[in-house]
C-alpha positions as CSV (number, residue, x, y, z in Angstrom):
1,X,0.0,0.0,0.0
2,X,2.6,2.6,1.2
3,X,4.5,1.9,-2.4
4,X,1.5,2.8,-4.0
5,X,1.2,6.4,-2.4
6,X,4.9,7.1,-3.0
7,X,4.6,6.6,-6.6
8,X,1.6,8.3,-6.8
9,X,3.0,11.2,-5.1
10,X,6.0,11.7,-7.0
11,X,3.8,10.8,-10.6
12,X,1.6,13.7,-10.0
13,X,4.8,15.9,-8.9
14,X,6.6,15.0,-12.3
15,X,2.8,15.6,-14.6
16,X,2.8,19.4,-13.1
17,X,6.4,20.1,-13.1
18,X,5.8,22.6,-16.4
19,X,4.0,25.2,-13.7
20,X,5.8,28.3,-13.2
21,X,6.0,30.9,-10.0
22,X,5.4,34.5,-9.5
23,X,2.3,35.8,-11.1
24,X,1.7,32.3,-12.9
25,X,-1.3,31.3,-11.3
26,X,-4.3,32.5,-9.4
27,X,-4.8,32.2,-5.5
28,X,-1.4,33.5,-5.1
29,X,-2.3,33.9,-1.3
30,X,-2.0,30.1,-0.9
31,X,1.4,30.1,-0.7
32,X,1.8,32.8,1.8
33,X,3.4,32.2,5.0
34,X,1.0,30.3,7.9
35,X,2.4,31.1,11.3
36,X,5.2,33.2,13.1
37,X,6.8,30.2,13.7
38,X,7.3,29.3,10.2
39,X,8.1,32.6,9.5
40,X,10.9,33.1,11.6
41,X,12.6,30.1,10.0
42,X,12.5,31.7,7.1
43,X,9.6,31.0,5.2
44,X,8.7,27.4,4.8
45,X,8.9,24.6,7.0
46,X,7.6,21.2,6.2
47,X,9.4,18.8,8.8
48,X,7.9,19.9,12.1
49,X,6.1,17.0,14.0
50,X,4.5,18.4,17.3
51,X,1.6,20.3,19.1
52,X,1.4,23.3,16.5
53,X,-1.7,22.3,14.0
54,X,-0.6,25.1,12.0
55,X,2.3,23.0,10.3
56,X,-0.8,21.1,9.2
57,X,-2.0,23.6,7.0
58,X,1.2,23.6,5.0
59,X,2.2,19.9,4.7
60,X,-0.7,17.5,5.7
61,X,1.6,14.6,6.4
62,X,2.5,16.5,9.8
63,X,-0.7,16.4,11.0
64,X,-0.3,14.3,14.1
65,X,-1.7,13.0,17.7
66,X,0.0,15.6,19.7
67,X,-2.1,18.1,18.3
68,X,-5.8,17.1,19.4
69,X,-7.5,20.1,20.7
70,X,-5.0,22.7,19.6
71,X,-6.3,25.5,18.5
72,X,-4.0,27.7,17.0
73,X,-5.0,31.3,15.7
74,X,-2.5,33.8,13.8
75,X,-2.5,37.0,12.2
76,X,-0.2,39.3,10.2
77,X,-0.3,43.0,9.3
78,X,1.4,42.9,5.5
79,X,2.3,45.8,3.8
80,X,0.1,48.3,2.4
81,X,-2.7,47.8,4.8
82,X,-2.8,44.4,3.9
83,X,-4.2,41.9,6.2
84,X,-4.2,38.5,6.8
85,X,-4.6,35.2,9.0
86,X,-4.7,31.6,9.7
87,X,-6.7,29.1,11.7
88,X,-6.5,25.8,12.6
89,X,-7.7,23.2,14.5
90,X,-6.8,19.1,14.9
91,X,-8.4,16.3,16.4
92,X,-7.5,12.7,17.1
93,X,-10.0,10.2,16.1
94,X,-9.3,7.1,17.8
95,X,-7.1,7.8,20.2
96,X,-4.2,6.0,18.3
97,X,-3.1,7.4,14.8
98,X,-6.1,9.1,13.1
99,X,-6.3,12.8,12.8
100,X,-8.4,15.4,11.6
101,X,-7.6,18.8,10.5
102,X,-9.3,21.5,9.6
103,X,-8.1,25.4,8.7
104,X,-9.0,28.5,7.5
105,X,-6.6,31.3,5.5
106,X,-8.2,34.4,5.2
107,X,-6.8,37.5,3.2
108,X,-8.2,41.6,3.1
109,X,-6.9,43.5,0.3
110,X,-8.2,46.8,1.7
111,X,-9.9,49.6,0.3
112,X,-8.8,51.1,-3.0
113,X,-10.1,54.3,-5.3
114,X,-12.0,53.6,-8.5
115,X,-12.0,55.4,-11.4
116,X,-13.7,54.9,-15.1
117,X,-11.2,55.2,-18.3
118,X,-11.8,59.0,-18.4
119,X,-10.9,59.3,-15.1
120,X,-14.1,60.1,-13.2
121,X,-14.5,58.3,-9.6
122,X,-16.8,54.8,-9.0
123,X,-15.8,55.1,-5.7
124,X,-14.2,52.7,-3.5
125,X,-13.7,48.6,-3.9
126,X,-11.9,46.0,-2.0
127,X,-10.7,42.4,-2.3
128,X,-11.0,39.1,-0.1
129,X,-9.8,36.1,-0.4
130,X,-10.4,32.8,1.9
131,X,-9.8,29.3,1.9
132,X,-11.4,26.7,4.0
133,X,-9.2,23.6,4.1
134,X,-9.6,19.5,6.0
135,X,-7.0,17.0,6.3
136,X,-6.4,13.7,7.4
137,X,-3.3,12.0,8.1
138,X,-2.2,9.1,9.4
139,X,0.8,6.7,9.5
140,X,1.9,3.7,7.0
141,X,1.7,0.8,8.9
142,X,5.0,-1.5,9.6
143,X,7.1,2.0,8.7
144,X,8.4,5.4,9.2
145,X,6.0,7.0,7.1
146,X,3.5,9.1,7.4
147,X,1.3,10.6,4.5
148,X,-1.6,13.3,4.4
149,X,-4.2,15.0,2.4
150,X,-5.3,18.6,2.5
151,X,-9.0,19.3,0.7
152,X,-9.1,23.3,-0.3
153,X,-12.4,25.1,-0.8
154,X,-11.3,28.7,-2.4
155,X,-13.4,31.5,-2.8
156,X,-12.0,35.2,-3.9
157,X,-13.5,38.4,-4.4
158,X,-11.5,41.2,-6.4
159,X,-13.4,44.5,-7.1
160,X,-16.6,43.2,-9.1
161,X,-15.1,39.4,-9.9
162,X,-15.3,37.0,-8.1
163,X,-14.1,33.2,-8.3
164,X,-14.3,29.7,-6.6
165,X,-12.0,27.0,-6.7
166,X,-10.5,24.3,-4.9
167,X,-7.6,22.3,-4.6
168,X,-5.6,19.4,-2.7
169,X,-2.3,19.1,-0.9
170,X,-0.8,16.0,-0.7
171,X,2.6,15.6,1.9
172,X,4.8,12.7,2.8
173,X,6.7,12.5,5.9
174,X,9.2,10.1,7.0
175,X,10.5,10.2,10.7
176,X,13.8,8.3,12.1
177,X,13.6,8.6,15.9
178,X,17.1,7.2,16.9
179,X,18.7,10.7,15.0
180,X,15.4,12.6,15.4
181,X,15.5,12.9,12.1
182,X,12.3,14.2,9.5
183,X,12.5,14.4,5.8
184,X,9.5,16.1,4.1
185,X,7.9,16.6,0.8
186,X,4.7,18.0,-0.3
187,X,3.2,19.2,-3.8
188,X,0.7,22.1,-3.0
189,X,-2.5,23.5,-4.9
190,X,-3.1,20.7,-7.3
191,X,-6.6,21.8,-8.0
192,X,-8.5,24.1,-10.8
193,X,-11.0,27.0,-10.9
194,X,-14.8,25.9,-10.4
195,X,-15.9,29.3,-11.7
196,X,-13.6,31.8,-13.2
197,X,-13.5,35.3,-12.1
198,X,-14.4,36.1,-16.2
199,X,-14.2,33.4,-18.9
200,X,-10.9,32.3,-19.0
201,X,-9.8,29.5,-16.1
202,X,-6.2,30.0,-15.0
203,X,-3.5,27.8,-12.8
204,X,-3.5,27.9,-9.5
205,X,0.1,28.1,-7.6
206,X,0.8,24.5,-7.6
207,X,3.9,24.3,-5.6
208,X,6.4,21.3,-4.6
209,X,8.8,21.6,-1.4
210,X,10.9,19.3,-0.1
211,X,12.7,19.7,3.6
212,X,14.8,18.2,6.4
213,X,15.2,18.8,10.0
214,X,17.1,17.3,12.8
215,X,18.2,18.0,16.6
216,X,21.4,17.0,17.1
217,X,22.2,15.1,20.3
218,X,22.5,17.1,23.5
219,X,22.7,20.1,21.2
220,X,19.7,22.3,22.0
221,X,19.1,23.2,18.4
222,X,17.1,22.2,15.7
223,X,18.0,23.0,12.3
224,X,16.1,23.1,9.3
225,X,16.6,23.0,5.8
226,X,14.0,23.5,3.1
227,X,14.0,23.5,-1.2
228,X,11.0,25.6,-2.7
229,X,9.6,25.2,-5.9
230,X,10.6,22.0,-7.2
231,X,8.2,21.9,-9.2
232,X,10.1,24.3,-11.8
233,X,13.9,24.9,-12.8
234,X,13.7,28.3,-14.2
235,X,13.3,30.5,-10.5
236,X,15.5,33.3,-10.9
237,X,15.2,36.7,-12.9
238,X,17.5,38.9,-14.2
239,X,17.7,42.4,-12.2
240,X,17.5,45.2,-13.9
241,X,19.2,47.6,-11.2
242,X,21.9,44.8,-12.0
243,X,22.4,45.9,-15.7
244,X,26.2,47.0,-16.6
245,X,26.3,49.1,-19.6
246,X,30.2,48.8,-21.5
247,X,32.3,51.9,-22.8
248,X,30.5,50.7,-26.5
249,X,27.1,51.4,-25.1
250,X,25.9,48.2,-24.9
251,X,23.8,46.7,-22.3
252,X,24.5,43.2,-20.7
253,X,22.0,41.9,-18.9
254,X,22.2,39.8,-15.4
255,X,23.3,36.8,-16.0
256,X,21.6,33.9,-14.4
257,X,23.4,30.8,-14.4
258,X,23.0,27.3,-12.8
259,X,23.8,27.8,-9.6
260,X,21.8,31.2,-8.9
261,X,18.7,28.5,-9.6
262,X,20.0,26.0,-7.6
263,X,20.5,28.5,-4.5
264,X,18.1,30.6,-4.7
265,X,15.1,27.5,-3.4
266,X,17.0,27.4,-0.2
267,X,15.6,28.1,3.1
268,X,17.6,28.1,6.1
269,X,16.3,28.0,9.7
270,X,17.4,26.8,13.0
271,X,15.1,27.0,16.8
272,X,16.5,27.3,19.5
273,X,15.9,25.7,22.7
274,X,12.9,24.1,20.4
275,X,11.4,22.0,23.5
276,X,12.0,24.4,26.2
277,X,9.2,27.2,27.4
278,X,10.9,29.6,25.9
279,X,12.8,29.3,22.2
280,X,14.3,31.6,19.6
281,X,14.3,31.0,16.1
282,X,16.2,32.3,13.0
283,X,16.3,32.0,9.1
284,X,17.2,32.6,6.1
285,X,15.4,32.9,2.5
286,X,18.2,32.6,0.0
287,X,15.2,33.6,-3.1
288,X,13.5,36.7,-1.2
289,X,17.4,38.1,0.0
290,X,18.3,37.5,-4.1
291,X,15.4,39.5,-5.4
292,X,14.6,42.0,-2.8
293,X,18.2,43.3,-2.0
294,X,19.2,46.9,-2.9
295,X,22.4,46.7,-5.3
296,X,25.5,48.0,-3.1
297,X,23.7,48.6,0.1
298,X,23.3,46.3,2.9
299,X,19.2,45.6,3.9
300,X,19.2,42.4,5.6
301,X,16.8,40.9,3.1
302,X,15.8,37.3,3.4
303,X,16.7,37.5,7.5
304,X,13.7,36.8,10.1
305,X,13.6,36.0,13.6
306,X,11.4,35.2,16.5
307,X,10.1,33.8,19.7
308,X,7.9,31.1,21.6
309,X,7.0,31.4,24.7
310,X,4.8,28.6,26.6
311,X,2.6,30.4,29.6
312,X,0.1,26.7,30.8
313,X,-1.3,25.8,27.9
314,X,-0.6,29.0,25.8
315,X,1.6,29.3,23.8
316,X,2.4,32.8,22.2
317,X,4.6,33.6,19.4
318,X,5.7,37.1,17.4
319,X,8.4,37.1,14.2
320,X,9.7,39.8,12.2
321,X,11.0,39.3,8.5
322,X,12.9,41.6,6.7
323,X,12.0,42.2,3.1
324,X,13.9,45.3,1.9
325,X,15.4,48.2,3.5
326,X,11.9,49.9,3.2
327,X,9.5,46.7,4.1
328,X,9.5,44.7,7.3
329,X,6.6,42.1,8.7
330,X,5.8,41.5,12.1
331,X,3.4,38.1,12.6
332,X,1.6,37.3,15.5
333,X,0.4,34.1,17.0
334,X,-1.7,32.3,19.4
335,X,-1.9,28.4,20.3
336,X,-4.4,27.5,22.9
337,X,-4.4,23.8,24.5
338,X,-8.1,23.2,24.6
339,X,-8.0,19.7,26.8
């Protein structure tokens, strides 16, 4: 049975592999950040296997026993009065190995001034978007695997438009206690538009991640490492500000070679005291410090940081991510032990 689901998995990985990122698809707020805690590690976890339901949201397989009755609630002021949030919410089914999962990730565009094509007011619009996911997971019996399965009900809202969708997530997980050792993968967003927002249907973000984390023996640090968008070869883009311009007058372009693909999917991230009340976490996204950095000046782009603290059964948890030398992110977040 569990050779069945592993080549199913990496069968549907290799018939999507053509999709692209960055404006390519519709629902781009699928693949937004979850948590604080994933944000502080840079971006995009995949391997954590513990109370935080969260995690379950982003790669099913990790939905697991420890979180029945955790509820966990998060929320992020973005830029440009942007807002969004998460919620989630787990419970074990029989008291052995099956879970249930369910979430919700909600995004608020704002308010924005309309105006005709001869440049008379309509007045004001927003935008929403939400999705409304369930998961199941459970482990492959006689092994160290564990697989699970996201269902995504997506509805959005833009101006006038409006479209519903859905979509699945399917993650693999494998666990070897002895080294406390996880290895992740997950493809994301395989799904399609129900309705479109006019006539044409487009792509959603389909997405595949693969990751690794381990805590070294009586080391107090757990270190993460995580490579986004598999799915696709072709990741990084030529800067303009990075344009060089000979004595002859000709322009040469950025040139993006193998390795600026290859390094640019890393994500770095390493906790901290990960199983004490209190623990710090730190990361690093290789893509986001590549792409957002200002040419000959020093911004910090790609770096994040943050906190857990456990108070009884709270637990409360802040981030900050640095984008640019103009755009910063705090996230916010609240886990609640409902037993």
């Amino acid at each position: 049975m569990h050779k069945r689901i592993l080549i199913a998995f990496f069968i549907i990985c290799s018939a999507l592999s053509y999709s692209q990122i960055g404006g390519k698809g519709t629902y781009q707020f699928l693949n937004l950040v979850n948590s604080p805690r994933q944000a502080a590690l840079g971006g995009k976890v995949l391997t954590n296997y513990d109370y935080d339901p969260t995690q379950g949201m982003y790669n099913p397989a990790s939905i697991n026993p420890l979180m029945d009755n955790q509820l966990s609630v998060n929320y992020i002021n973005y830029f440009a009065d942007v807002n969004y949030g998460t919620a989630s919410y787990a419970y074990l089914w029989d008291r052995r190995t099956q879970v249930f999962h369910t979430g919700v990730t909600y995004i608020n565009y704002g308010n924005f001034d309309g105006y005709d094509e001869q440049g008379e007011s309509t007045g004001s619009f927003g935008g929403g978007e939400v999705a409304l996911s369930f998961g199941y997971a459970r482990n492959i019996p006689w092994s160290d695997f564990y697989w699970g399965v996201n269902v995504k009900l997506i509805s959005s809202k833009l101006e006038e438009y409006s479209s519903f969708g859905g979509a699945i997530d399917v993650g693999l997980m494998y666990i070897y206690e002895p080294w406390d050792l996880h290895i992740a993968a997950v493809a994301r967003n395989l799904g399609t538009q129900f309705t479109p927002y006019h006539e044409t249907y487009e792509k959603l973000p389909f997405e595949v991640d693969l990751g690794i984390s381990q805590t070294p023996q009586n080391i107090p640090i757990r270190w993460h490492l995580t490579l986004e968008n598999l799915q696709t070869w072709n990741i990084a883009f030529s800067n303009p500000a990075r344009e060089e311009i000979d004595l002859e007058g000709n322009v040469q372009k950025e040139n993006i070679g193998f390795f600026d693909n290859l390094y640019r999917r890393v994500i770095f991230g390493i906790e901290i005291f990960p199983e004490s009340a209190f623990n710090l976490r730190l990361g690093y996204n290789v893509r986001r410090s590549e792409e957002l950095r200002i040419v000959e000046q020093r911004a910090f782009a790609g770096l994040s940081a943050g906190f857990g603290i456990k108070l009884n059964k709270l637990r409360l948890s802040y981030s900050y991510s640095k984008y640019s030398s103009a755009a910063a992110a705090s996230f916010f977040g609240l886990n609640i032990d409902l037993q």
